[in-house]
VOZAKOL-217285 format. One line per field, with one value per residue: residue number from 1; x, y, z of N, C-alpha, C, O in turn. Coordinates in nm, 3 decimals, padded with zeros to 5 digits. Example, Ala and Ser with C-alpha at 12.3 -4.5 7.8 and 13.67 -1.06 7.14 Angstrom:
2
k	c(1 | 2) .
nu	c(01.319 | 01.285) .
nv	c(-00.569 | -00.225) .
nw	c(00.780 | 00.708) .
cau	c(01.230 | 01.367) .
cav	c(-00.450 | -00.106) .
caw	c(00.780 | 00.714) .
cu	c(01.320 | 01.290) .
cv	c(-00.330 | 00.003) .
cw	c(00.780 | 00.787) .
ou	c(01.424 | 01.341) .
ov	c(-00.332 | 00.114) .
ow	c(00.846 | 00.804) .
This chain:
178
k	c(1 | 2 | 3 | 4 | 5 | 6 | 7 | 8 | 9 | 10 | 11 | 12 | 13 | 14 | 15 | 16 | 17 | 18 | 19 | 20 | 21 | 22 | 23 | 24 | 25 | 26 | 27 | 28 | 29 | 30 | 31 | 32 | 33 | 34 | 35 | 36 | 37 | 38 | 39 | 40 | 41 | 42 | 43 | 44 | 45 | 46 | 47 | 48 | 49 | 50 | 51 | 52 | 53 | 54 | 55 | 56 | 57 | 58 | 59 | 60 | 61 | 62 | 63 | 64 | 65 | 66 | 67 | 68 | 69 | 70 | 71 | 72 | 73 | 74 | 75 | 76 | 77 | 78 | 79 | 80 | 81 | 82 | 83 | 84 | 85 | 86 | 87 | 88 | 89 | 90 | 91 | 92 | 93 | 94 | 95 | 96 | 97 | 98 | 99 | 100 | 101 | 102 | 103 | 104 | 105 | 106 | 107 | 108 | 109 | 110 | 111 | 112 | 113 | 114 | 115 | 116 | 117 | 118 | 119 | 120 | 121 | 122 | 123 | 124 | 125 | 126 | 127 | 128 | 129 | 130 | 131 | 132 | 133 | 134 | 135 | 136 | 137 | 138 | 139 | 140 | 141 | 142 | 143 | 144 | 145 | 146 | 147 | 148 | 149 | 150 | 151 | 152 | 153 | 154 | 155 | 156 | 157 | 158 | 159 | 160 | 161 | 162 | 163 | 164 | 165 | 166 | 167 | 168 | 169 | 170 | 171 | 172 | 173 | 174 | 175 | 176 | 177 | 178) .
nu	c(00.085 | 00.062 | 00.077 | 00.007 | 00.048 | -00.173 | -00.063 | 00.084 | -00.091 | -00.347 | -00.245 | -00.243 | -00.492 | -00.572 | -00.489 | -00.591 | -00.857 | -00.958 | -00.941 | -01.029 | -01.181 | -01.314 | -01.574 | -01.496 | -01.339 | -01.025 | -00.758 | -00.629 | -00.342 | -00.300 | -00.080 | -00.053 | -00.028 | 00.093 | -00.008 | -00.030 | -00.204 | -00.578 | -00.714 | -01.025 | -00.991 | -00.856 | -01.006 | -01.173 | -01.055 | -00.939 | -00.587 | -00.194 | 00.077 | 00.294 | 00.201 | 00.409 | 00.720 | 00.760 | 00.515 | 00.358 | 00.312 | 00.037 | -00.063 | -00.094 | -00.232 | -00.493 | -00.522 | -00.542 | -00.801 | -00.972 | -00.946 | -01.046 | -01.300 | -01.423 | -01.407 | -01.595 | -01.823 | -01.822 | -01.873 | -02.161 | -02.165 | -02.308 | -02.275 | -02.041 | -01.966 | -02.142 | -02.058 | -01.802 | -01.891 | -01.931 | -02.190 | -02.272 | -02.220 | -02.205 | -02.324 | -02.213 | -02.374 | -02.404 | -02.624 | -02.779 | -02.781 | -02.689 | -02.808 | -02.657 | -02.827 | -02.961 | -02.776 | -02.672 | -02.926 | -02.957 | -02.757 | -02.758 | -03.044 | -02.928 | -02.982 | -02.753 | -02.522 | -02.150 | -01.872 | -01.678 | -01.400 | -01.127 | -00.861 | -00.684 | -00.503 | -00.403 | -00.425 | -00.293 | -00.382 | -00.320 | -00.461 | -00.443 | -00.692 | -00.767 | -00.858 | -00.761 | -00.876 | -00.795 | -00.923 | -00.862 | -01.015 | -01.222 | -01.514 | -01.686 | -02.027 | -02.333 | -02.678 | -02.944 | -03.060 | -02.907 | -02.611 | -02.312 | -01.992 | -01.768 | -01.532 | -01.424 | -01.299 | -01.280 | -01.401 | -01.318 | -01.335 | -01.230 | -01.257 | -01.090 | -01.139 | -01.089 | -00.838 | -00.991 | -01.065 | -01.316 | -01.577 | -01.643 | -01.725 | -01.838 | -01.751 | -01.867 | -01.746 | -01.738 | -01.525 | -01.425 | -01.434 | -01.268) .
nv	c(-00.117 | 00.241 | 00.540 | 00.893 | 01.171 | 01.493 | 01.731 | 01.612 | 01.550 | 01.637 | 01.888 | 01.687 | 01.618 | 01.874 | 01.909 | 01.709 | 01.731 | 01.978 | 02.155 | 01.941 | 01.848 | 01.576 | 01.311 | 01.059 | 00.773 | 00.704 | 00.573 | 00.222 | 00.254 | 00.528 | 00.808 | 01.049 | 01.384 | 01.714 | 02.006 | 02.362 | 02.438 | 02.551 | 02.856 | 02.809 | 02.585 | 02.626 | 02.847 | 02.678 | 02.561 | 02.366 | 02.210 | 02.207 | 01.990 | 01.805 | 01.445 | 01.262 | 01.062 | 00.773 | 00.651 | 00.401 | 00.436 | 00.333 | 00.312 | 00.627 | 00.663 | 00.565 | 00.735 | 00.953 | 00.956 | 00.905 | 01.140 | 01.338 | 01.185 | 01.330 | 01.586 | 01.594 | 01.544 | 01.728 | 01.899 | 01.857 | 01.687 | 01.472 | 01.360 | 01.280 | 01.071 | 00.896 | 00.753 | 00.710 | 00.502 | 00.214 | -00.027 | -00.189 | -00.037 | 00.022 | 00.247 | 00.382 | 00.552 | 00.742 | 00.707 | 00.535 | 00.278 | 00.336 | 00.252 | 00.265 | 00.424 | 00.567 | 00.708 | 00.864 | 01.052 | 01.103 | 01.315 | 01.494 | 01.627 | 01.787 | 01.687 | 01.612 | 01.788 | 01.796 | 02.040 | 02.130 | 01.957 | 01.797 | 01.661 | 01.438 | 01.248 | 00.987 | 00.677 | 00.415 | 00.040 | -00.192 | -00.485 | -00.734 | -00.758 | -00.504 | -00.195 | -00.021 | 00.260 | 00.417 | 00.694 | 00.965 | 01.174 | 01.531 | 01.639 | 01.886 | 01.940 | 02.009 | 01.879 | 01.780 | 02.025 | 02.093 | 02.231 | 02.072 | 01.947 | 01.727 | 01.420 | 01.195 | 00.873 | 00.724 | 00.429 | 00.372 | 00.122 | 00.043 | -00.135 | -00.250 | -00.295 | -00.415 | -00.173 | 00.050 | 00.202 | 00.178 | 00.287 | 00.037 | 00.056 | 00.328 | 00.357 | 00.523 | 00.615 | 00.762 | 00.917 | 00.954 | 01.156 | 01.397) .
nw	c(00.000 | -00.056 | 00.055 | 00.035 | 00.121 | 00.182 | 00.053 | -00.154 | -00.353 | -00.452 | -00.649 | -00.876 | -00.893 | -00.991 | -01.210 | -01.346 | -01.392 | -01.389 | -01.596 | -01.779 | -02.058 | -02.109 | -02.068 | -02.029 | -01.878 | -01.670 | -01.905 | -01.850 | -01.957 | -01.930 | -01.850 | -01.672 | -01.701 | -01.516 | -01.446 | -01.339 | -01.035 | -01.118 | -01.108 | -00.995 | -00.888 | -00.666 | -00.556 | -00.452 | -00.253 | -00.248 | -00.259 | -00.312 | -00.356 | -00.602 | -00.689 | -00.535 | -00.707 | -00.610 | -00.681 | -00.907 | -01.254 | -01.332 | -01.058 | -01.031 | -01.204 | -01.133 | -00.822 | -00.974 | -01.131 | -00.874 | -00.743 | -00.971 | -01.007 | -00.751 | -00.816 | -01.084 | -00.912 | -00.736 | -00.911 | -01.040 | -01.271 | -01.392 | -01.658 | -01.693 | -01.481 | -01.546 | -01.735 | -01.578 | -01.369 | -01.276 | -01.394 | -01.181 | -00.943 | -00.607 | -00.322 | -00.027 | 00.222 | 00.502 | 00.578 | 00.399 | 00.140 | -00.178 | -00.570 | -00.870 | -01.082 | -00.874 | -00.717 | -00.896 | -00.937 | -00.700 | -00.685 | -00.924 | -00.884 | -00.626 | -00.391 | -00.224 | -00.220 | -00.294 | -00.178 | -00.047 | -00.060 | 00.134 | 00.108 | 00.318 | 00.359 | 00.095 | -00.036 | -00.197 | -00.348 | -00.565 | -00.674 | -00.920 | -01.171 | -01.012 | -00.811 | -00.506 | -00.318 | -00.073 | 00.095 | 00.358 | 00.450 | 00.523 | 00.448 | 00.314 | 00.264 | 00.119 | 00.221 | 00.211 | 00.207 | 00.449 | 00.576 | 00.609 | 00.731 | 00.804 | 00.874 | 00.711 | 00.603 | 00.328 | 00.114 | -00.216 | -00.490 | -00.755 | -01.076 | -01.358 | -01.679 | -02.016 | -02.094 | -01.942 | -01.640 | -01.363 | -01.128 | -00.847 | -00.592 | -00.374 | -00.054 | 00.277 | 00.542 | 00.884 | 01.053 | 01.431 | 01.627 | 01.513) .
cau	c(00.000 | 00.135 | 00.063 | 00.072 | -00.023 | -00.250 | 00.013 | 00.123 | -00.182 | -00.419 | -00.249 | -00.300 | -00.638 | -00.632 | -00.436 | -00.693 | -01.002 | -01.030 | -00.975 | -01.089 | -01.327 | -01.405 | -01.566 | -01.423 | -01.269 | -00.923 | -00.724 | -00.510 | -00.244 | -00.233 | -00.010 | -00.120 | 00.036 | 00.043 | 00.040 | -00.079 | -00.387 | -00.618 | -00.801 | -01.130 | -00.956 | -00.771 | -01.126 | -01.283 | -01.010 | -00.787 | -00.402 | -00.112 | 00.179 | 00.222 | 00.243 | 00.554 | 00.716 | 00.732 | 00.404 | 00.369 | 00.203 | -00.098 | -00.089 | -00.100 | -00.371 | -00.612 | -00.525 | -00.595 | -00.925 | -01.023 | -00.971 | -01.139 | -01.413 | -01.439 | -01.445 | -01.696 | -01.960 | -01.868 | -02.006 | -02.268 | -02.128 | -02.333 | -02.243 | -01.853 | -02.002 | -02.254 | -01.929 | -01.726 | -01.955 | -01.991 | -02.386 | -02.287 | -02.153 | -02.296 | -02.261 | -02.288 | -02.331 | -02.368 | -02.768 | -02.822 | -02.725 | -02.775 | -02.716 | -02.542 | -02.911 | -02.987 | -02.663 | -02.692 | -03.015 | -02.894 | -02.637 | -02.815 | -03.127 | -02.890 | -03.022 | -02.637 | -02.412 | -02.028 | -01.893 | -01.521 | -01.293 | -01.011 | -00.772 | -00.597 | -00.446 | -00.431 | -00.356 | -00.407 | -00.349 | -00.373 | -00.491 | -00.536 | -00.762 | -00.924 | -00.816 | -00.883 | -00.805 | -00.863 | -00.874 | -00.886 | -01.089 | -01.306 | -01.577 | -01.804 | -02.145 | -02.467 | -02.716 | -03.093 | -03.039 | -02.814 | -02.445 | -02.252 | -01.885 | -01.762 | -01.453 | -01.458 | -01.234 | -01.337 | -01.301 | -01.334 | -01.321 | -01.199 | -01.192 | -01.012 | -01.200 | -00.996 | -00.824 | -01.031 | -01.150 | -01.462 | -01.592 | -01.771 | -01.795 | -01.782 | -01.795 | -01.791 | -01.717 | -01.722 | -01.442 | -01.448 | -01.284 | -01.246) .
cav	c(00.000 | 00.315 | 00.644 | 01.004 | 01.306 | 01.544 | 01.802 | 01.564 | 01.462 | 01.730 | 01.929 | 01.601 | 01.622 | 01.994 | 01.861 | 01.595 | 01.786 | 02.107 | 02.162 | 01.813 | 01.805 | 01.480 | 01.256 | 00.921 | 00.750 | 00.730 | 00.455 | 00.226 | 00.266 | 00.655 | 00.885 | 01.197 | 01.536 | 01.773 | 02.171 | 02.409 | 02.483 | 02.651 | 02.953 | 02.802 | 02.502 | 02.732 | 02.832 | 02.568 | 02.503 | 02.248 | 02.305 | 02.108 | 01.982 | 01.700 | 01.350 | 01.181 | 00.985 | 00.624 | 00.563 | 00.310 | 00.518 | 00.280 | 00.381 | 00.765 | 00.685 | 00.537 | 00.831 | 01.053 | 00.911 | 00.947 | 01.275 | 01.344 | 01.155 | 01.390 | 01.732 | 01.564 | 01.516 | 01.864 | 01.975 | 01.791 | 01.609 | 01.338 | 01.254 | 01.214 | 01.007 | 00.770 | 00.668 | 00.603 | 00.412 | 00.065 | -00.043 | -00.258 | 00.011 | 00.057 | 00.323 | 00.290 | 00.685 | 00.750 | 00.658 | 00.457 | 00.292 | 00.336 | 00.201 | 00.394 | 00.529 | 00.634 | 00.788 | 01.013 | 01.106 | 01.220 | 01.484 | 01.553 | 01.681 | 01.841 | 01.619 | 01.609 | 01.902 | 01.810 | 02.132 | 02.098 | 01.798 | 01.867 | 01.522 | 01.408 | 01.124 | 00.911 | 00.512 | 00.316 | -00.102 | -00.265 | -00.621 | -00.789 | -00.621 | -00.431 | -00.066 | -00.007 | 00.363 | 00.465 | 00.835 | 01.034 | 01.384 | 01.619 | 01.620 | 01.995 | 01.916 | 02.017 | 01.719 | 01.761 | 02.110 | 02.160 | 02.219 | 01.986 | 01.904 | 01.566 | 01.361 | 01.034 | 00.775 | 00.686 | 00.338 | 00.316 | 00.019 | 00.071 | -00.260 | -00.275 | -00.367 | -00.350 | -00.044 | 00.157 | 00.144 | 00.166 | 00.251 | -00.057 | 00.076 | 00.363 | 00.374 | 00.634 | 00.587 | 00.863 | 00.909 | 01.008 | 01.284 | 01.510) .
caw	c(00.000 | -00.109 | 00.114 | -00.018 | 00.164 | 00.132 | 00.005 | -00.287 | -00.443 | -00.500 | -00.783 | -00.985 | -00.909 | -01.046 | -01.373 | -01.491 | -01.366 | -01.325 | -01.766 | -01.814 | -02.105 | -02.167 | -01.996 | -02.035 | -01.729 | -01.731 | -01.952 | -01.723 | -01.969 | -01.963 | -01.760 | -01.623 | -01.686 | -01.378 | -01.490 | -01.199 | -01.001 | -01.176 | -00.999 | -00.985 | -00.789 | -00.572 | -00.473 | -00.397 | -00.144 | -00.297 | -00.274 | -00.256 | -00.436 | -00.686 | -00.638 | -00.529 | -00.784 | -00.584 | -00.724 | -01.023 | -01.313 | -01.275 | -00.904 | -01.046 | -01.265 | -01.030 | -00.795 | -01.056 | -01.119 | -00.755 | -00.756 | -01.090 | -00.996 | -00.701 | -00.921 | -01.098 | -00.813 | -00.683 | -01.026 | -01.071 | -01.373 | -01.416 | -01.787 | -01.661 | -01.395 | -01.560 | -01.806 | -01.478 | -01.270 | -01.323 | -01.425 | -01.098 | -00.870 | -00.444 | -00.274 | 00.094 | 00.251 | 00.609 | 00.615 | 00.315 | 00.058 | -00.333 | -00.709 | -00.950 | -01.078 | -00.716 | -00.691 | -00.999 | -00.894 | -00.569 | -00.732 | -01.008 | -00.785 | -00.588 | -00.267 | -00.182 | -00.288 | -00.250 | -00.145 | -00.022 | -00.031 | 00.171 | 00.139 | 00.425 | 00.292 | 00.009 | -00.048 | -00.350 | -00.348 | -00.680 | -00.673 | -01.018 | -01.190 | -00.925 | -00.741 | -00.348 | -00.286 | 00.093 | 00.152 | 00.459 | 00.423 | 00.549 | 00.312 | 00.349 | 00.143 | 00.170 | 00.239 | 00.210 | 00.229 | 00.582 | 00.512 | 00.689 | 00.717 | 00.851 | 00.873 | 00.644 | 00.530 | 00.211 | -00.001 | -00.338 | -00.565 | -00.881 | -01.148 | -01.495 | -01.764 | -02.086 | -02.097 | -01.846 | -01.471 | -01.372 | -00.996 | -00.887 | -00.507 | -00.277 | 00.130 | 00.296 | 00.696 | 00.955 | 01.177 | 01.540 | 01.747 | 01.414) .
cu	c(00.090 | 00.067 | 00.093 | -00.038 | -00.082 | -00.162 | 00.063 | 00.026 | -00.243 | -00.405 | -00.282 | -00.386 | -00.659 | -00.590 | -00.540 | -00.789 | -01.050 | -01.046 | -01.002 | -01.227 | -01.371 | -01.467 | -01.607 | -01.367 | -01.142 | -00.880 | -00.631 | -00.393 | -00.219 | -00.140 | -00.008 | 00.018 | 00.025 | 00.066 | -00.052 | -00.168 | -00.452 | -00.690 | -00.941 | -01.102 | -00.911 | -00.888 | -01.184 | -01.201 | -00.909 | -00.646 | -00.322 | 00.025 | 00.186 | 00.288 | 00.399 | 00.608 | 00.789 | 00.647 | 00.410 | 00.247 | 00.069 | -00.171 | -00.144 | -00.218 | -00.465 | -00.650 | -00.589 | -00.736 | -01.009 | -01.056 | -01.067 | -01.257 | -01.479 | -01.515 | -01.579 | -01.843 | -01.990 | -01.936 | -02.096 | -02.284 | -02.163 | -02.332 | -02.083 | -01.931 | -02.074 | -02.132 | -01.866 | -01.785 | -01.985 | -02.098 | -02.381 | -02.259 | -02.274 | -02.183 | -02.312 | -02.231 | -02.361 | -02.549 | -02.821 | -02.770 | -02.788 | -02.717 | -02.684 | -02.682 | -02.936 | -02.913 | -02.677 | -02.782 | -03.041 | -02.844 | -02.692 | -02.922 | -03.072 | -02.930 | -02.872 | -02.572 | -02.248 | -01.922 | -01.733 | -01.493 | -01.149 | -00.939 | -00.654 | -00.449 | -00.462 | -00.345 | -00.424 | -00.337 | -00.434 | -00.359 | -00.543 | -00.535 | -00.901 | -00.791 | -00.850 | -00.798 | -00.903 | -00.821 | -00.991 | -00.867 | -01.164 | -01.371 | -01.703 | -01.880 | -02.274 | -02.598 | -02.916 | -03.090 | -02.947 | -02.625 | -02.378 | -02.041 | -01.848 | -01.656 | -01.455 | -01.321 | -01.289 | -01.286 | -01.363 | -01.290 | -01.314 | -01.180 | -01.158 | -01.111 | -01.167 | -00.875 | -00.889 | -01.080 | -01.253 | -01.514 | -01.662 | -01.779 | -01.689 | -01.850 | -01.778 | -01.803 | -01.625 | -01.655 | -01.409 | -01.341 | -01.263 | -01.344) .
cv	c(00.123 | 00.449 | 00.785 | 01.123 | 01.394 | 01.666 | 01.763 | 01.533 | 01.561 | 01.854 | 01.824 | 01.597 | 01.732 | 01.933 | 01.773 | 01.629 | 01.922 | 02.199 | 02.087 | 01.850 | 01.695 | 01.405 | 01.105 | 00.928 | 00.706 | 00.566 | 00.417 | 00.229 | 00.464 | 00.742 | 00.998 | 01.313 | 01.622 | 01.924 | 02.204 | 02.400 | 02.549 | 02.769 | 02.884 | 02.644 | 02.508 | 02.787 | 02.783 | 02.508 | 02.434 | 02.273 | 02.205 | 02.078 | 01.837 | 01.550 | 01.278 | 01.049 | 00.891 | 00.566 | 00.545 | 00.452 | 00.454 | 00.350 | 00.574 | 00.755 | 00.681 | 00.677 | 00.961 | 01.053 | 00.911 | 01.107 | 01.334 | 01.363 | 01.307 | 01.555 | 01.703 | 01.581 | 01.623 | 01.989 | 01.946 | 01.741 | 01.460 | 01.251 | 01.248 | 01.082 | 00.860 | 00.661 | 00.614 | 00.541 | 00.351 | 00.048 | -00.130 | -00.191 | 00.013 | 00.162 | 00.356 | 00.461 | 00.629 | 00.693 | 00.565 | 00.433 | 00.247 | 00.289 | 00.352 | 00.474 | 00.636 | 00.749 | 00.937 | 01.058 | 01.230 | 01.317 | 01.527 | 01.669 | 01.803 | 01.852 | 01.594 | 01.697 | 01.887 | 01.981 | 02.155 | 01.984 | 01.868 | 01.702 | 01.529 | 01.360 | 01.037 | 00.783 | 00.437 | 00.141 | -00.141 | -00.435 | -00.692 | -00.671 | -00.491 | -00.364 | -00.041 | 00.102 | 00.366 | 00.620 | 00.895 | 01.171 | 01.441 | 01.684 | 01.764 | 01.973 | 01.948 | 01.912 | 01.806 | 01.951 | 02.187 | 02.086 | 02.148 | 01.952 | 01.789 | 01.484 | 01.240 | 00.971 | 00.718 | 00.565 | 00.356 | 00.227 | 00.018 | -00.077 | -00.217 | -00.358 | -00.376 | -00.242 | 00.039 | 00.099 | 00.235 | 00.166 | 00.181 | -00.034 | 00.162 | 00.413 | 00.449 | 00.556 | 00.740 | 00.847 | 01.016 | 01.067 | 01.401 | 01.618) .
cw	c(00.000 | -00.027 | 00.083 | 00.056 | 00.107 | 00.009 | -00.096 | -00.396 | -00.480 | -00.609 | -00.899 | -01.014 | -01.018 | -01.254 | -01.446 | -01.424 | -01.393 | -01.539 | -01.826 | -01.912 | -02.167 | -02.038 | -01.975 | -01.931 | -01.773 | -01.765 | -01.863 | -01.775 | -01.954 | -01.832 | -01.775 | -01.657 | -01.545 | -01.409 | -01.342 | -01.132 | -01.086 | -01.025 | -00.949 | -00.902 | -00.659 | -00.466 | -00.408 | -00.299 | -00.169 | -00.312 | -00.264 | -00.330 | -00.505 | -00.629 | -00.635 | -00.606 | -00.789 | -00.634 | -00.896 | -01.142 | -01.324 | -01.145 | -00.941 | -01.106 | -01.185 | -00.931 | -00.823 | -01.088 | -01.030 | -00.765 | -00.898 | -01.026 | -00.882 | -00.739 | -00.924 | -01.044 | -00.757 | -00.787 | -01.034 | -01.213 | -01.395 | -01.509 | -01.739 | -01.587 | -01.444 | -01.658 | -01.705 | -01.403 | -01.354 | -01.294 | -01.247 | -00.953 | -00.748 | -00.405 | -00.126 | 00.175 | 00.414 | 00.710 | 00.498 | 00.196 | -00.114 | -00.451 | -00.719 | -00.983 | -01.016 | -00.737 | -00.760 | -00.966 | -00.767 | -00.616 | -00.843 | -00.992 | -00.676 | -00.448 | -00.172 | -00.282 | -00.301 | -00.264 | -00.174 | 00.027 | 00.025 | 00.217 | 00.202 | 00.405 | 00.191 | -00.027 | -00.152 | -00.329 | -00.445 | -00.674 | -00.806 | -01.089 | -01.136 | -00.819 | -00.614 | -00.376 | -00.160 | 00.054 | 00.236 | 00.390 | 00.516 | 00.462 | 00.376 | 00.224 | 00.195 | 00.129 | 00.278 | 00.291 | 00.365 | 00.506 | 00.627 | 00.658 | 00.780 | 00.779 | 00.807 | 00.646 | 00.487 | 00.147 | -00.079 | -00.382 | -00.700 | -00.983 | -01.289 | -01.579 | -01.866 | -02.037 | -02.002 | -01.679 | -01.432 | -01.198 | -00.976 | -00.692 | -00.422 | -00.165 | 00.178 | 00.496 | 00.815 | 01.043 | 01.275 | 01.566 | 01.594 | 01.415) .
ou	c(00.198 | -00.046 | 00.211 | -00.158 | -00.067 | -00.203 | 00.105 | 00.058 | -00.183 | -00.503 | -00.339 | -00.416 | -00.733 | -00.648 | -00.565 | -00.834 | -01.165 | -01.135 | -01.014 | -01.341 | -01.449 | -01.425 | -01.706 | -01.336 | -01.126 | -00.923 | -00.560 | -00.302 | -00.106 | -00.161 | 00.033 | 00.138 | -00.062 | 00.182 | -00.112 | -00.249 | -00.381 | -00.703 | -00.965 | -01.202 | -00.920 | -00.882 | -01.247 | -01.247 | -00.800 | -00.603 | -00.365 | 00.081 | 00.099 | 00.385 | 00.475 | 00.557 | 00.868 | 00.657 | 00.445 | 00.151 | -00.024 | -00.277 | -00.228 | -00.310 | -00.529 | -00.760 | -00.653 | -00.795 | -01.127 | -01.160 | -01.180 | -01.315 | -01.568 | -01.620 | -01.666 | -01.944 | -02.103 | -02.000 | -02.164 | -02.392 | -02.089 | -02.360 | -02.025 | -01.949 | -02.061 | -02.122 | -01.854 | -01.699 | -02.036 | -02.138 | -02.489 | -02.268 | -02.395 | -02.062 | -02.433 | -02.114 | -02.347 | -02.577 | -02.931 | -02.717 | -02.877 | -02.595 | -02.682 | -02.687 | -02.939 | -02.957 | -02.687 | -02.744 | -03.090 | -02.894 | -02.657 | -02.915 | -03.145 | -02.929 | -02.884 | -02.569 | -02.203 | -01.912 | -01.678 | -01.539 | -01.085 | -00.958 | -00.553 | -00.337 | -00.576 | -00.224 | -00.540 | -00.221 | -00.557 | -00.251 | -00.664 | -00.470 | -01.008 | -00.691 | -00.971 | -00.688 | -01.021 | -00.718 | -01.114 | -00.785 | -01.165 | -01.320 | -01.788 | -01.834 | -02.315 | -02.611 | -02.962 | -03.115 | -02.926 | -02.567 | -02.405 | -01.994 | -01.952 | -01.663 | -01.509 | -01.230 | -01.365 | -01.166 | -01.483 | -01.178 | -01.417 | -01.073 | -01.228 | -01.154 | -01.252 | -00.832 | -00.811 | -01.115 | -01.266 | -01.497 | -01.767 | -01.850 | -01.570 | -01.953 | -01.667 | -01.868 | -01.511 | -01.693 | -01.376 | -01.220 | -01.231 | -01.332) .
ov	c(00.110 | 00.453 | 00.814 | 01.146 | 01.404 | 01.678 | 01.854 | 01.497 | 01.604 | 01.913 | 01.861 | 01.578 | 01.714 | 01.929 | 01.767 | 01.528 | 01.959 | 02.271 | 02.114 | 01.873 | 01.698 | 01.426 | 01.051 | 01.033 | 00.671 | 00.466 | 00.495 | 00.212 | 00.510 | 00.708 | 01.055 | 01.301 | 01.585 | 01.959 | 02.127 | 02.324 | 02.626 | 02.756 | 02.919 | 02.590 | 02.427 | 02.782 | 02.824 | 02.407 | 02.443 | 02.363 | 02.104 | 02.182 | 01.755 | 01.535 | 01.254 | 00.940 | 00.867 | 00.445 | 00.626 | 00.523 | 00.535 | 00.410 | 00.629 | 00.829 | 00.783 | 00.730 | 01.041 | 01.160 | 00.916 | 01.168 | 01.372 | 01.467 | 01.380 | 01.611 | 01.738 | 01.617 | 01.656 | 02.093 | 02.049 | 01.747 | 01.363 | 01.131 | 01.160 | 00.986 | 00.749 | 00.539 | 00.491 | 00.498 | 00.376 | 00.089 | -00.131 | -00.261 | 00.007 | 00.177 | 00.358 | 00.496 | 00.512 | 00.663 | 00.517 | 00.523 | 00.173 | 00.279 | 00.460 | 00.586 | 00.753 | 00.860 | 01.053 | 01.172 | 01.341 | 01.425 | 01.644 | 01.776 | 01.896 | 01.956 | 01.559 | 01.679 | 01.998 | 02.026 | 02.186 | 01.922 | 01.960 | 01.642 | 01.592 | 01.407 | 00.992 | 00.783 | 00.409 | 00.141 | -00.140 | -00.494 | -00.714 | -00.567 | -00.438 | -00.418 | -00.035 | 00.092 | 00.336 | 00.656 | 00.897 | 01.237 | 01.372 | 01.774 | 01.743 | 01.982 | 01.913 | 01.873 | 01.870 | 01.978 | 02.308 | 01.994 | 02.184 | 01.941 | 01.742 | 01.467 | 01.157 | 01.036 | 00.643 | 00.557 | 00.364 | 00.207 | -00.015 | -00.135 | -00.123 | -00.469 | -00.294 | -00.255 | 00.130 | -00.009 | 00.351 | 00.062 | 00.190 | -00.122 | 00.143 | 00.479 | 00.497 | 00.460 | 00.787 | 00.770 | 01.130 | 01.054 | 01.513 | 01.713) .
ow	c(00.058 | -00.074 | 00.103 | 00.042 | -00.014 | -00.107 | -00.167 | -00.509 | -00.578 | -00.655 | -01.002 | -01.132 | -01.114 | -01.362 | -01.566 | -01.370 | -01.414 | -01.584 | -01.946 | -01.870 | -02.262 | -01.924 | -01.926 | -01.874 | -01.891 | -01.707 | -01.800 | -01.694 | -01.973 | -01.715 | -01.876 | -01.629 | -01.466 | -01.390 | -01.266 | -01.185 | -01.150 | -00.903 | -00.834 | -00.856 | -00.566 | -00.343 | -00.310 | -00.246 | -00.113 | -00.384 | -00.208 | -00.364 | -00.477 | -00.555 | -00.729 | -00.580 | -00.881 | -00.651 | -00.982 | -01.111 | -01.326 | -01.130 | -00.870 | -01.071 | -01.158 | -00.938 | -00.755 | -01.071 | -01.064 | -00.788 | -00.869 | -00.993 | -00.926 | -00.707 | -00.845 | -01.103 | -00.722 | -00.772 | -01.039 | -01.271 | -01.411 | -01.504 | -01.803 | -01.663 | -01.392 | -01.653 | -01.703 | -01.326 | -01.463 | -01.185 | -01.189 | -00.852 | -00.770 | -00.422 | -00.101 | 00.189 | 00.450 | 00.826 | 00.524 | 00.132 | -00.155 | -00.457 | -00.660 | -00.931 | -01.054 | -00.766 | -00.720 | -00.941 | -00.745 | -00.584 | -00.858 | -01.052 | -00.643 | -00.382 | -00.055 | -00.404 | -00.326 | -00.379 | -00.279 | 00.123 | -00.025 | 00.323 | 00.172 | 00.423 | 00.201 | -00.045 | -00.183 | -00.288 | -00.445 | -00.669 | -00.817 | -01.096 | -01.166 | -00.771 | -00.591 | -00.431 | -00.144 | -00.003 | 00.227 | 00.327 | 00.618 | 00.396 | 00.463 | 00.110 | 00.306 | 00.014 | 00.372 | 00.409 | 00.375 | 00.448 | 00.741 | 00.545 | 00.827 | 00.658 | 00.881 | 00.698 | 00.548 | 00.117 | -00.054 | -00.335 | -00.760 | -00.961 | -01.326 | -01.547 | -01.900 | -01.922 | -01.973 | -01.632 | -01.470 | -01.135 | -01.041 | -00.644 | -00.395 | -00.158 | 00.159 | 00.536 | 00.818 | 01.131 | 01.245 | 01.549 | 01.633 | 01.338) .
């Protein structure tokens, strides 16, 4: 398992999101570019410096794809989204849990807002063909209209299907004393 602080990871995020216009999920052969923050990332809180380069460019991709995905949800990008979620994906929140329909429905509606992601930590372990990323955040979103902030550690499940990966599940889990 591979560990990268919050301070290394989150310009990657800004590099394959924040001028991202497609939205295809990423190939597991490709390897990310990393140019600056943009302003409109800078806003929204996100900062950091780029990832440390122990990790396998697979490992960077997946990473990268986390984060993505993230952008994504704080737009309310549900055609990026419906390409990266697998037709099989769960997603298991803090009161219930939903398919991938559900899901989109939720952020689409704007029944969950993701607000600010502020990443703690980030760990990716590749098994096969299948991605676990853990990350520790503090996730500010607004939730059936009350704005809320709240400590998680997050898994995702990322699998390989060809060429691309595909989220097929993510947990979220609230952690105490934060």
């Amino acid at each position: 398992m591979v560990f990268v602080d919050k301070s290394k990871i989150i310009p990657l995020f800004f590099a394959l999101t924040i001028g991202c216009a497609t939205a295809a999920p990423v190939r597991a052969d490709a390897v990310p570019q990393t140019p600056a923050p943009t302003a409109a990332a800078q806003a929204a809180g996100m900062t950091g410096k780029p990832v440390r380069e122990a990790l396998s460019a697979t490992e960077k991709n997946v990473l990268a794809l986390s984060q993505q995905m993230w952008r994504w949800m704080s737009d309310r990008n549900t055609e990026a989204l419906t390409t990266l979620y697998n037709d099989k994906v769960m997603f298991v929140h803090m009161s219930r849990t939903l398919t991938k329909s559900e899901e989109l429905d939720v952020i689409k509606s704007g029944n969950i807002q993701y607000k600010k992601v502020d990443i703690q930590e980030s760990s990716v372990r590749l098994v096969d063909s299948t991605a676990i990323v853990l990350t520790k955040m503090r996730l500010g979103a607004v939730v059936g209209g009350n704005e809320v902030t709240n400590p998680f550690m997050v898994t995702e499940v990322y699998v390989r299907q060809g060429k691309t990966w595909t989220l097929a599940s993510l947990a979220f889990t609230r952690l105490l004393g934060d």
